[in-house]
C-alpha positions in Angstrom: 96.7 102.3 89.9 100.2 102.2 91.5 103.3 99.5 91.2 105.7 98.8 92.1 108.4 95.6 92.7 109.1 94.0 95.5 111.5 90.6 96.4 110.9 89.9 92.9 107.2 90.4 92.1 104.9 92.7 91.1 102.4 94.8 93.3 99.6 96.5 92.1 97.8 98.9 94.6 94.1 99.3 93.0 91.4 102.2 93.8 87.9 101.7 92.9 85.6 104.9 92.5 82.4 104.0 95.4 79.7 106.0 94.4 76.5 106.1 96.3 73.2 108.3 95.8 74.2 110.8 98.2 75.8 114.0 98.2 78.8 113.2 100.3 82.3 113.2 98.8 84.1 110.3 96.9 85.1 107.7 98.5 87.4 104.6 97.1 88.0 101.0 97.9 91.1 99.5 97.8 92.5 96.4 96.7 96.0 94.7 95.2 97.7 92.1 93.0 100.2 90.5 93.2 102.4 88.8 89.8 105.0 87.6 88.1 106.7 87.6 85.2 102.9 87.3 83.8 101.2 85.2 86.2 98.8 86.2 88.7 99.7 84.7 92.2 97.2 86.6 94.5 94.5 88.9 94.3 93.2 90.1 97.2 89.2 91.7 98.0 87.8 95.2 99.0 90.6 95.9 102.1 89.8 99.4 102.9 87.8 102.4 101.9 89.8 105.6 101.7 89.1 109.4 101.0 91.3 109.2 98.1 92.7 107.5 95.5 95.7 107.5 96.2 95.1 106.5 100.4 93.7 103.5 98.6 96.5 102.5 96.1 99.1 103.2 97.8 98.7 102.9 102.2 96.5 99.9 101.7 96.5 98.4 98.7 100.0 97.9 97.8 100.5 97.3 101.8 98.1 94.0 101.8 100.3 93.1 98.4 103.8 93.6 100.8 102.0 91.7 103.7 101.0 88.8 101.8 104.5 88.0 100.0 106.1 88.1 103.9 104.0 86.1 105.0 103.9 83.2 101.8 107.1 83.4 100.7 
């Protein structure tokens, strides 16, 4: 999981592990939240699959958390 803060909330940029019955290599969903102070505002669904982790957290997840503030707030 990365964070990080932006026009004063909190973005998290999620990864979650897809595993499937076949032999190909990991692949992993991403996803964000967005809070403050200790609220959750806005969480978002599955907005990308990635072939890593950090692809997921970072270039998509945390992006959908940026995209959503500019556009609600």
């Amino acid at each position: 999981m990365q964070t990080e803060k932006y026009r004063g909330y909190t973005l998290w940029g999620h990864a979650i592990l897809q595993q499937e019955d076949t032999p190909r290599p990991a692949r992993f969903a991403a996803s964000g939240t967005i809070t403050r102070e200790t609220s959750v505002v806005e969480v978002s669904g599955i907005v990308g699959v990635f072939d890593s982790n950090e692809l997921a957290e970072s270039s998509s997840g945390l992006a959908w958390c940026r995209a959503w503030i500019d556009n609600h707030v």
